[in-house]
TIFIMAR-438408 format. One record per residue (C-alpha): residue in one letter; chain; x negated, y negated, z. Coordinates in Angstrom, 3 decimals. Example, Ala and Ser with C-alpha at 12.3 -4.5 7.8 and 13.67 -1.06 7.14 Angstrom:
BEGIN
aa	ch	c1	c2	c3
A	A	-12.300	4.500	7.800;
S	A	-13.670	1.060	7.140;
This chain:
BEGIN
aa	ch	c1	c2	c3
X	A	19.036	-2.879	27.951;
X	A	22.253	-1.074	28.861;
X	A	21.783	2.337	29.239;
X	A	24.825	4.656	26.986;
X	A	24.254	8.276	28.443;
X	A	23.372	9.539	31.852;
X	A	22.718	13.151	32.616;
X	A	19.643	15.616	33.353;
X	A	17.089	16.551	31.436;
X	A	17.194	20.728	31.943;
X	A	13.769	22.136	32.185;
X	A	13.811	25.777	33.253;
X	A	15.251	25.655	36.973;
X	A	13.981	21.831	36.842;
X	A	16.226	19.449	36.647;
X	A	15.919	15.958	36.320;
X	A	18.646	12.948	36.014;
X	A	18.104	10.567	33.043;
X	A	19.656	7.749	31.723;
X	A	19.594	7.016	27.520;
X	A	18.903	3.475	25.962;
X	A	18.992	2.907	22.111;
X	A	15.438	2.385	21.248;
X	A	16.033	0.582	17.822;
X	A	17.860	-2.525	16.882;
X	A	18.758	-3.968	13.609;
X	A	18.104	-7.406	12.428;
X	A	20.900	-8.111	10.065;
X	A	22.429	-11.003	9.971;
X	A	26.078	-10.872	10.568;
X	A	28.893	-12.058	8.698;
X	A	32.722	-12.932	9.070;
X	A	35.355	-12.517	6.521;
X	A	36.827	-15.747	5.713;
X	A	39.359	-17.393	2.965;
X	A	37.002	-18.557	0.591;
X	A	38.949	-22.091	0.087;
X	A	38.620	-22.868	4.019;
X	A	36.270	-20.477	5.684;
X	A	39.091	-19.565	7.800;
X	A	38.653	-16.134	9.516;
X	A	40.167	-12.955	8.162;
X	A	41.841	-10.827	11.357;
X	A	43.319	-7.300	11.492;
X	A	45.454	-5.511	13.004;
X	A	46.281	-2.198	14.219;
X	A	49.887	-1.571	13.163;
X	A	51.339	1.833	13.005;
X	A	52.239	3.471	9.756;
X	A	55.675	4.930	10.968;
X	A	57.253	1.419	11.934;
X	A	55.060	-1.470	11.663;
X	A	54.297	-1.657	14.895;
X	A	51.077	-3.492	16.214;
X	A	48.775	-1.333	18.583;
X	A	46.554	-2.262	21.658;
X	A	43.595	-0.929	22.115;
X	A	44.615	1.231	24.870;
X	A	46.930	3.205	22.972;
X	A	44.724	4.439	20.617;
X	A	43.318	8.103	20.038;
X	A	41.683	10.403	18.055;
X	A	44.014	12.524	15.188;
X	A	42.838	15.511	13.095;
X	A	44.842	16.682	10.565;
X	A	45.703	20.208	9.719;
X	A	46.083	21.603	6.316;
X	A	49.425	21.630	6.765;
X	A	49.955	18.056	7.340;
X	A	50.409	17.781	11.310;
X	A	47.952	15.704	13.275;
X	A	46.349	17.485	16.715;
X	A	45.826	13.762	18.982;
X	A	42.789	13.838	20.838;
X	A	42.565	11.339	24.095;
X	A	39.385	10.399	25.890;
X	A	40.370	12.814	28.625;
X	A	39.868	15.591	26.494;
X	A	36.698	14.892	24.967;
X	A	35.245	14.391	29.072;
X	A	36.303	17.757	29.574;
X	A	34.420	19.561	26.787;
X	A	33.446	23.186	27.791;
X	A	30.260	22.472	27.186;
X	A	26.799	22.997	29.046;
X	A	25.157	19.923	26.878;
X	A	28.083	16.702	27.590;
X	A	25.843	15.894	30.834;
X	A	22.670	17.354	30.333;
X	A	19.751	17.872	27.775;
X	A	18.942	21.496	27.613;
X	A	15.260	22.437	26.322;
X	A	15.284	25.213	24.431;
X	A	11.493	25.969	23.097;
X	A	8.355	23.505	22.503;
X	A	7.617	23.658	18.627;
X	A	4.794	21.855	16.530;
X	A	5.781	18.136	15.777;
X	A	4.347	18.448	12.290;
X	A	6.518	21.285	11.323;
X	A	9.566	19.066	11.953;
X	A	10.519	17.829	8.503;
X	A	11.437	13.917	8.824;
X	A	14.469	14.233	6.962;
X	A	16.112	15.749	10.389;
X	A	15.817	12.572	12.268;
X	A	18.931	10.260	12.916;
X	A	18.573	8.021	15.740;
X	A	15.988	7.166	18.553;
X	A	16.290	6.801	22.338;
X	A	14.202	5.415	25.240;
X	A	14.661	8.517	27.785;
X	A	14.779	6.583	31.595;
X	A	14.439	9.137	34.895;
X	A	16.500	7.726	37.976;
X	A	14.268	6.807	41.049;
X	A	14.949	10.494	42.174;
X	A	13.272	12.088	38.936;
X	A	10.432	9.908	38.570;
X	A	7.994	12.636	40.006;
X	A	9.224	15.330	37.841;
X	A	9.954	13.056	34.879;
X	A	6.195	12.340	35.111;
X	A	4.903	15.927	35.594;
X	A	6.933	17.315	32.552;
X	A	5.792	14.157	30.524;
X	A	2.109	14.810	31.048;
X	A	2.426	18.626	30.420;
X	A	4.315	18.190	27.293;
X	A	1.776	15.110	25.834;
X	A	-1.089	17.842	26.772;
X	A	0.282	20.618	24.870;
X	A	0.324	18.253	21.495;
X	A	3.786	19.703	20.742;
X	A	7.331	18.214	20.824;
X	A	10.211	20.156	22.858;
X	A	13.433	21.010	20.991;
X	A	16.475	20.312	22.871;
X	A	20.461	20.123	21.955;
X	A	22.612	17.348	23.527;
X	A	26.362	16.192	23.011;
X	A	26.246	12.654	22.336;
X	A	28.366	10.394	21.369;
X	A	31.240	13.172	20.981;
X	A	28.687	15.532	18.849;
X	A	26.498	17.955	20.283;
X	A	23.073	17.262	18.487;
X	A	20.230	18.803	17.964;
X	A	17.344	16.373	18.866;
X	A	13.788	16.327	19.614;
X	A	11.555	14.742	23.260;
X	A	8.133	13.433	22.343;
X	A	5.633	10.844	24.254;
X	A	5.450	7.170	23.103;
X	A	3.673	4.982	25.347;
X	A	4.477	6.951	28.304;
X	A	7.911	7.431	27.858;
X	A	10.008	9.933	26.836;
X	A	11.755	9.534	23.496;
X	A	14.980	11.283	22.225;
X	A	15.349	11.743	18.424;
X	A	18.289	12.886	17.565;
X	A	18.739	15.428	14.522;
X	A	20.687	16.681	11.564;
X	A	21.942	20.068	11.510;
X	A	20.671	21.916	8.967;
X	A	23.891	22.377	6.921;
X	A	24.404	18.294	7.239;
X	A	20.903	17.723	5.002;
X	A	21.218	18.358	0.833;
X	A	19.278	19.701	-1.398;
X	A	17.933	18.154	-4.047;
X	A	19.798	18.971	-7.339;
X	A	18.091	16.996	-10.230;
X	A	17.721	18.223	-14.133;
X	A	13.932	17.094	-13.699;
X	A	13.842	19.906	-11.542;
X	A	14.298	22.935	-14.516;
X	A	11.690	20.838	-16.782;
X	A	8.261	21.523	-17.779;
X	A	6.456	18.256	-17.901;
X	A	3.058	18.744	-18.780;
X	A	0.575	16.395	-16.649;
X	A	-3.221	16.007	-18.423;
X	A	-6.017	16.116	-15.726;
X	A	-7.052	12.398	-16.594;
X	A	-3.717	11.209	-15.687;
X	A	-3.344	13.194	-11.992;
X	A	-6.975	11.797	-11.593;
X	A	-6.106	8.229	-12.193;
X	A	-2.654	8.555	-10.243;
X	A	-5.208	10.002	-7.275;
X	A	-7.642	6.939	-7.375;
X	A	-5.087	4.525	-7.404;
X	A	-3.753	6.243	-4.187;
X	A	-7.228	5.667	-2.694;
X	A	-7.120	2.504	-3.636;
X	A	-4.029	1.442	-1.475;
X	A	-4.835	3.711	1.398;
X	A	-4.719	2.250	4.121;
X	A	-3.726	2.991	7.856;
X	A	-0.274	2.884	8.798;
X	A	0.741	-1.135	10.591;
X	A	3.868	-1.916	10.302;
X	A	3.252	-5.453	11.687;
X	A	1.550	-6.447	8.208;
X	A	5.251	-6.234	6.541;
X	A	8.236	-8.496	6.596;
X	A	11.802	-8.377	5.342;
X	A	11.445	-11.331	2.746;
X	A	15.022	-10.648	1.951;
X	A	16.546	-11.551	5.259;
X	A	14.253	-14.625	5.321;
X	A	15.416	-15.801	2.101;
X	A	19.494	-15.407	3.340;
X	A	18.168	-17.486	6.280;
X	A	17.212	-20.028	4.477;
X	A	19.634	-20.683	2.091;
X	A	21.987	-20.281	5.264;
X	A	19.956	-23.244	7.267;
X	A	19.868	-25.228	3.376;
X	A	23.953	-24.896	3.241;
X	A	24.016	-25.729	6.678;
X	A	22.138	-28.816	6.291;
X	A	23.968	-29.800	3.321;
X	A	20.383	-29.605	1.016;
X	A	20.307	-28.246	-2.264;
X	A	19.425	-24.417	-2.317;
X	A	16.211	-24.349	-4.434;
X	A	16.198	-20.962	-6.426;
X	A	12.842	-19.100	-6.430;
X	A	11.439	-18.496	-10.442;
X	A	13.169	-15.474	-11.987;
X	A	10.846	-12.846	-12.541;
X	A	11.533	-10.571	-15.694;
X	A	11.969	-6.535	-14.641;
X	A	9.321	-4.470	-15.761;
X	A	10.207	-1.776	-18.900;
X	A	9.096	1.337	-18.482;
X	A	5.642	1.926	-20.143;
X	A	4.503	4.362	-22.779;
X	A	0.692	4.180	-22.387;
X	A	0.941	6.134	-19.058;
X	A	-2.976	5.997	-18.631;
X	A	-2.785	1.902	-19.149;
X	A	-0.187	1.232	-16.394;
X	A	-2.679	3.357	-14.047;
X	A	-5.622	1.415	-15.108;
X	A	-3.576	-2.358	-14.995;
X	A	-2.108	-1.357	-11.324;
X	A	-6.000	0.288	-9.927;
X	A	-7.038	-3.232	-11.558;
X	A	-3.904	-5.380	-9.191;
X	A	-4.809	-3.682	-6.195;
X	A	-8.376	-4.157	-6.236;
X	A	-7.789	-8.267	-7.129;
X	A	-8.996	-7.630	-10.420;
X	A	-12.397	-6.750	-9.322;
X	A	-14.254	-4.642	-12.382;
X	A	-14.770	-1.252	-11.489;
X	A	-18.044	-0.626	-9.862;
X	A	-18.919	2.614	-11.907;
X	A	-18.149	0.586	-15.306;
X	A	-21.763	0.214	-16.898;
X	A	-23.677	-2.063	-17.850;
X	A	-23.510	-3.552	-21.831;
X	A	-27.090	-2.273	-23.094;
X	A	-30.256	-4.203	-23.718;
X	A	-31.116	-5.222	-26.988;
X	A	-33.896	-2.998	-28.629;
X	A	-35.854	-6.158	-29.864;
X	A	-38.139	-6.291	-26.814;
X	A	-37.918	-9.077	-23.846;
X	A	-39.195	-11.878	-26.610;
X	A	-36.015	-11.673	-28.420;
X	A	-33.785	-10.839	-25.590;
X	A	-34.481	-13.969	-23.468;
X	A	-33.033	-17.000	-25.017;
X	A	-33.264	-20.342	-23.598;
X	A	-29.822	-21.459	-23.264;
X	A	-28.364	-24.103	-25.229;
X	A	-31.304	-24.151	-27.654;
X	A	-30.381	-24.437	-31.333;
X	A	-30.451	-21.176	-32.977;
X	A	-33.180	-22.441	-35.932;
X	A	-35.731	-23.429	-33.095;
X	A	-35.038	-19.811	-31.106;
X	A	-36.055	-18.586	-34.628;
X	A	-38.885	-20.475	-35.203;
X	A	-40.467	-19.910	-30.847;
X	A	-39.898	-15.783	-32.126;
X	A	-41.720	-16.149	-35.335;
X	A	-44.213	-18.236	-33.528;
X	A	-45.009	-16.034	-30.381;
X	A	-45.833	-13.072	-33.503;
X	A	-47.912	-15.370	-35.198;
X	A	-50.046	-15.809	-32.316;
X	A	-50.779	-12.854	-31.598;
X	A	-51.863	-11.826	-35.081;
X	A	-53.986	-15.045	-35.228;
X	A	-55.184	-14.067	-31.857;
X	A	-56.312	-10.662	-32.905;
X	A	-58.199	-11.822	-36.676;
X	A	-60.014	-14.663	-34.256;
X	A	-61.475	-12.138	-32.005;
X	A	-62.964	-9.837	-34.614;
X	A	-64.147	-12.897	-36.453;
X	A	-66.095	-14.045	-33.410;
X	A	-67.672	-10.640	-32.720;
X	A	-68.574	-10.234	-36.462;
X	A	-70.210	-14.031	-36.875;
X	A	-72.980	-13.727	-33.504;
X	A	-75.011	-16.071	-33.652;
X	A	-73.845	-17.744	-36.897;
X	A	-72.774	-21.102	-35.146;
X	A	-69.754	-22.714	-34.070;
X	A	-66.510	-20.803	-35.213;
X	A	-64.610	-21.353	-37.865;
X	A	-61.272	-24.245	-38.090;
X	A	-58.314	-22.230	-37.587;
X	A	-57.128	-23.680	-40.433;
X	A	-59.104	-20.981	-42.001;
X	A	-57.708	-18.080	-39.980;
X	A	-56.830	-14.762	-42.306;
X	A	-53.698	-14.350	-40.057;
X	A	-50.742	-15.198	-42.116;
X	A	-47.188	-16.483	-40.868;
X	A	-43.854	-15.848	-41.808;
X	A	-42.679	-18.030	-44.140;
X	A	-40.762	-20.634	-43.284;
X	A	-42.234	-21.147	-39.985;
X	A	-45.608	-22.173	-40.805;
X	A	-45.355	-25.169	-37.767;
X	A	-45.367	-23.431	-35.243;
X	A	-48.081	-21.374	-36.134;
X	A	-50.227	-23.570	-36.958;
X	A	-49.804	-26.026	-33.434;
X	A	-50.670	-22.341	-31.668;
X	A	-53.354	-21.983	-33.177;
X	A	-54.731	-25.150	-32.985;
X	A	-54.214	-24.779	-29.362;
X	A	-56.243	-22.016	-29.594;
X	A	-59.274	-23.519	-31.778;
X	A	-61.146	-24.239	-28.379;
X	A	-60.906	-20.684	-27.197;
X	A	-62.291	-19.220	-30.413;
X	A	-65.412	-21.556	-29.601;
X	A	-65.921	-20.070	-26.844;
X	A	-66.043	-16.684	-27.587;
X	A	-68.196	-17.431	-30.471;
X	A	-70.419	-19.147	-28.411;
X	A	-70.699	-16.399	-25.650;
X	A	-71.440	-13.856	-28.173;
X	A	-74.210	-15.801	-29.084;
């Protein structure tokens, strides 16, 4: 990296010589402006207004105009000499809360680097400051603009971040503002859970620029004279009425369409297990007739048992054939193959009584 500043960092009666490095880069990918027929490159030139004259790059300086027309010319010379304690050095002025410094105030980032004569200092005033969990608020003139800018800790070195005056930041000025949009509880609760549904911590790592990738490619497709192959148009989204339903279709995205774990059960039917549990794929006519023949069991069961206690001794029991219980009609088959099942176990009890 090439350092862009050099000066001191001013610390009370401290002082301690620094050199600035930009601590951010962009990844754009550049372009030329060509002649669209040939590619050829598009140049310009400097050329003065009053004659036509080209100008080098050495003769070239800095004009403000007055309000009455006439241009005060600034060189390089002059902006050196600024009568100002900040040009060479960064002056701390107090040590403030970093949370209290609203975001918007931040312009540009810098890698703060102490010469081999200010490590020890550099060092001392670094560990203090990450100790005291606050930030310290200094002014600097950089880059022909004395800025107000803030030095934090990031992986043990000191970082400049530049600032906005407060005049240079505007407020917002929206009709929304003045109007009273009403918000129903159920609507601010949903908004809230789909927040906790996307929480997450902060990794930036996770995201790319798809857009630059895509340029890339159809730049390495044109290169290699293939055909560019468009990616499927996706139809914008219209803004939706059902507020409530957009909530519950997005909490619904982000979880992967998972059902909600609070949604409850569908009841059980009130019929009892017997008619609940179906074996599946059976015809529905032969789930009808296993119901009506697990009832007609137990009522034969039941007329069996009292005829056994009531007939001691009288001999062997009765053919089920001659049972009082009664089926349903239609399903007299069934009935009658359970009981006839159950013909041996009537014996039995008859028997036993006896």
């Amino acid at each position: 990296m090439r350092s862009i500043w050099k000066g001191v960092i001013s610390f009370g009666l401290v002082s301690i010589p620094v050199r600035l490095y930009s601590a951010t880069q962009e990844r754009d990918i550049a372009f030329h402006q060509v002649r669209r027929s040939d590619g050829s490159r598009i140049r310009y030139r400097r050329v003065a207004e009053a004659d036509g004259d080209e100008v080098s790059y050495a003769n070239v300086a800095k004009g403000f105009e007055l309000a009455d027309g006439q241009t005060v010319v600034l060189t390089d010379d002059d902006f050196a000499n600024l009568p100002l304690s900040t040009s060479k050095a960064i002056d701390v002025l107090e040590f403030v809360p970093l949370e209290q410094v609203d975001p918007i105030y931040f312009a540009r980032s810098y890698y703060v680097e102490p010469d081999r004569t200010g490590a020890k200092p550099y060092v001392l005033l670094r560990d203090a400051l990450a100790r005291s969990g606050r930030v310290a608020l200094v002014k600097i003139a950089l880059r022909q603009r004395e800025q107000l800018a803030t030095l934090r800790v990031r992986d043990g070195v000191f970082v400049l971040e530049t600032m906005l005056w407060p005049d240079e930041v505007r407020e917002p000025d929206f009709p929304f503002l003045s109007d009273e949009v009403a918000i129903r509880p159920q609507e601010l609760a949903m908004a809230g859970s789909l927040i906790d549904t996307l929480a997450a911590d902060f990794d930036p790592t996770r995201f790319t620029d798809h857009y630059r990738e895509a340029l890339q490619s159809v730049i390495e497709a044109k290169a290699a004279g293939r055909e560019v192959v468009a990616p499927p148009e996706i139809e914008p989204s219209e803004p939706t009425g059902d507020l409530m339903a957009a909530l519950r279709a997005s909490i619904a995205a982000a979880r992967g369409d998972q059902p909600d774990a609070d949604t409850p059960a569908p009841p059980a039917s009130s019929s009892g297990p017997a008619s609940s549990q179906v074996e599946p794929g059976k015809p529905e006519r032969s789930r009808r007739s296993s119901a009506g023949a697990g009832s007609s069991r137990a009522t034969s069961g039941t007329s069996r048992a009292g005829s056994g206690t009531a007939r001691t001794g009288a001999g062997p029991a009765r053919s089920p054939r001659k049972s009082t219980a009664r089926t349903t009609p239609g399903k007299s088959a069934a009935p009658k193959a359970a009981a006839a099942d159950d013909a041996p176990r009537t014996a039995r009890t008859a028997h036993s009584s006896t």
